[in-house]
N, C-alpha and C positions, 0 to 999 in steps of 0.2 A: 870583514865587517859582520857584524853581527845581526842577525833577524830574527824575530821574536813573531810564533802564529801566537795570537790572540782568539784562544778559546779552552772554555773548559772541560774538553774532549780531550782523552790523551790519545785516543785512540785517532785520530787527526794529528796528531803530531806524530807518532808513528810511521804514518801512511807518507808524510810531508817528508821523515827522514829519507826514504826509500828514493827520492827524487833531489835531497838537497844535501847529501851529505851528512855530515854535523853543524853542519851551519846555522841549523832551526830550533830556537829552543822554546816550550811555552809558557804564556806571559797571561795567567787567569784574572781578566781584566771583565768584567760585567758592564760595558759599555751598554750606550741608550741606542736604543733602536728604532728607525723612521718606519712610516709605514710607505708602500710604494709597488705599485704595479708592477713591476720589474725587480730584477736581482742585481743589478747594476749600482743603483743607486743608494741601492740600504748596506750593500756591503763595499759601497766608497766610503758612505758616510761612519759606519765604522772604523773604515781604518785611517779617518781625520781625526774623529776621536779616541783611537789608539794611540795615536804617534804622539797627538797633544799629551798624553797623559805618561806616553815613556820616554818621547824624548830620542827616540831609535827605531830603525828600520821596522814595518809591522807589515805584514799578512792577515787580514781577514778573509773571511768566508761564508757567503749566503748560499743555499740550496734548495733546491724542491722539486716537488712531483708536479709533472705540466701534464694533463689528459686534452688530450688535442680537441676532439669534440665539445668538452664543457669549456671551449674560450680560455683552457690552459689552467683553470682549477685544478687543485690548490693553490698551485704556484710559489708565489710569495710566503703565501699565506698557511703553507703547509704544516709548521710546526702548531699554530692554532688551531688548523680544522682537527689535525690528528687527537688535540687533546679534547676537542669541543665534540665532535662528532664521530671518531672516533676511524682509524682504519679500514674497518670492516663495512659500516658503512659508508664511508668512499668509495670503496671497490663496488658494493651491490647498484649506488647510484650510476657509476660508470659503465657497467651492465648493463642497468633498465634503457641508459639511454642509448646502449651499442658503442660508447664510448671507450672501443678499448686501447686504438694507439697513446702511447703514451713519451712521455721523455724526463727523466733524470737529471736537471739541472743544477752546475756550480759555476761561481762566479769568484774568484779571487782577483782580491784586492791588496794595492800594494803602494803603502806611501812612505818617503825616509825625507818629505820635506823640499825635495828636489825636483826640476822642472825635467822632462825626459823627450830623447829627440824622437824622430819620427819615426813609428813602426807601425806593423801592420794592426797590432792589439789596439782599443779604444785606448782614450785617457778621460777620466770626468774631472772636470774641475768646477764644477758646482752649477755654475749658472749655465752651463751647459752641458748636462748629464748624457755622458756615455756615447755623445759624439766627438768625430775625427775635428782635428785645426786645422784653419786654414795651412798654408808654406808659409809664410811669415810667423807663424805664433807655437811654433810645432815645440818651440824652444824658449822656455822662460826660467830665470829664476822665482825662489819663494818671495814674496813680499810681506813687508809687515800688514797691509792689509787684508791679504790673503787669509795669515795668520789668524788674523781678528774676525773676517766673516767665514772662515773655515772652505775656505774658497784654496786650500792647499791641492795639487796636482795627483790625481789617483790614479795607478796602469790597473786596468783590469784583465784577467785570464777567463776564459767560458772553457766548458768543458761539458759534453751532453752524453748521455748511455740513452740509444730507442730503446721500445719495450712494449709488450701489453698489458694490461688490465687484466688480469685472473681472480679466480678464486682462490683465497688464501690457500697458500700450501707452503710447509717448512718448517723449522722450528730454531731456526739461526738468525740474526742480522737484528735489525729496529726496526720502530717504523712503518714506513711502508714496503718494505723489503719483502714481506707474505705475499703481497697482491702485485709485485709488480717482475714479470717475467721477463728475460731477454735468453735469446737461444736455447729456449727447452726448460729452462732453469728457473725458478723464483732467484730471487736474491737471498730470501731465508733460505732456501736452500743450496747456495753454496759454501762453499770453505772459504776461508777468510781471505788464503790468495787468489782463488778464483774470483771471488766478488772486488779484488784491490783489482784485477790484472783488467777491470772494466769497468771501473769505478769512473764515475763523471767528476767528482774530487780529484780521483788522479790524472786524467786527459785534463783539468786545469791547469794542476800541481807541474806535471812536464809542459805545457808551453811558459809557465812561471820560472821553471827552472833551465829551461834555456836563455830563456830573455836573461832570467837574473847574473846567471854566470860569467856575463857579459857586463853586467853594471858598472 
């Protein structure tokens, strides 16, 4: 069966082969994007509007920098703050205010149309985001209703790297990768399989990849 990540990172599909095989190929697809307190929900609702649009198994992917002190800022919102404000000052902000634990979040999402039995990973199905089914409901097929208010069945995978708050250092990665440390290290400052072998993409990418081998 075929699965298509949906993004136009190839550098993400890369990281995805390392965990899937050949099984993953990417699908550069500019889907619309919700806004949303959480990473759950914007990256289900992408991969309803993937599937609609290919017809075949899809992988999406949300991420961000959560600073535990600032109520999880950026969070969601990270690819915006970093253009609007700018990394550098995120870091200093997180500082003034002693906020230096911090956490790495990814959230993969995965819909082929199909209803999925019961495991330990969420499922969103729209009207109710990113919570567990009751035992009666754990097992549905798709409906044409479904279909039409995009109410289709999303598994999602988490995946987190801790870390703290630094002063930029490094001169490798994207991002927020300067300012955010884990064991001694920036992320700009490590080498590329250093930074995969702890990657919050990847700790999704393998419980996706378990689950999935099984589908």
């Amino acid at each position: 069966m075929s699965l298509r990540y949906v993004t136009t990172n190839e550098g993400k599909v890369r990281e995805a082969l390392e965990y899937l095989d050949d099984t993953v190929t990417q699908l550069d697809y500019d889907y619309p994007e919700i806004q949303a307190e959480e990473l759950g929900p914007i990256a289900a609702h992408g991969a309803r509007e993937a599937y609609a649009y290919a017809g075949e198994p899809v992988i999406v992917d949300d991420a961000g920098l959560f600073i535990e002190d600032l109520d999880g800022f950026p969070g969601p919102y990270s690819a915006y703050v970093e253009h609007t404000l700018g990394v550098e000052r995120v870091g200093k902000l997180a500082r003034e205010e002693g906020s230096l634990d911090a956490q790495f979040r990814c959230v993969i999402a995965y819909c082929d149309g199909e209803g999925f039995e019961a495991t330990p990973e969420p499922v969103d199905r729209g009207e109710r985001r990113g919570q567990d089914l009751a035992a009666d409901d754990r097992a549905s097929a798709t409906t044409d209703e479904q279909v039409a208010t995009g109410d289709l069945p999303v598994k999602l995978f988490t995946g987190a790297v801790p870390g703290t708050v630094v002063e930029p250092r490094g001169d490798g990665g994207f991002g927020y990768d300067p300012i955010f440390e884990h064991d001694g290290k920036t992320l700009a400052e490590m080498s590329a399989a250093e930074k995969n072998a702890i990657s919050h993409r990847g700790r999704a990418l393998a419980k996706f990849a378990e689950w999935y081998a099984e589908r």
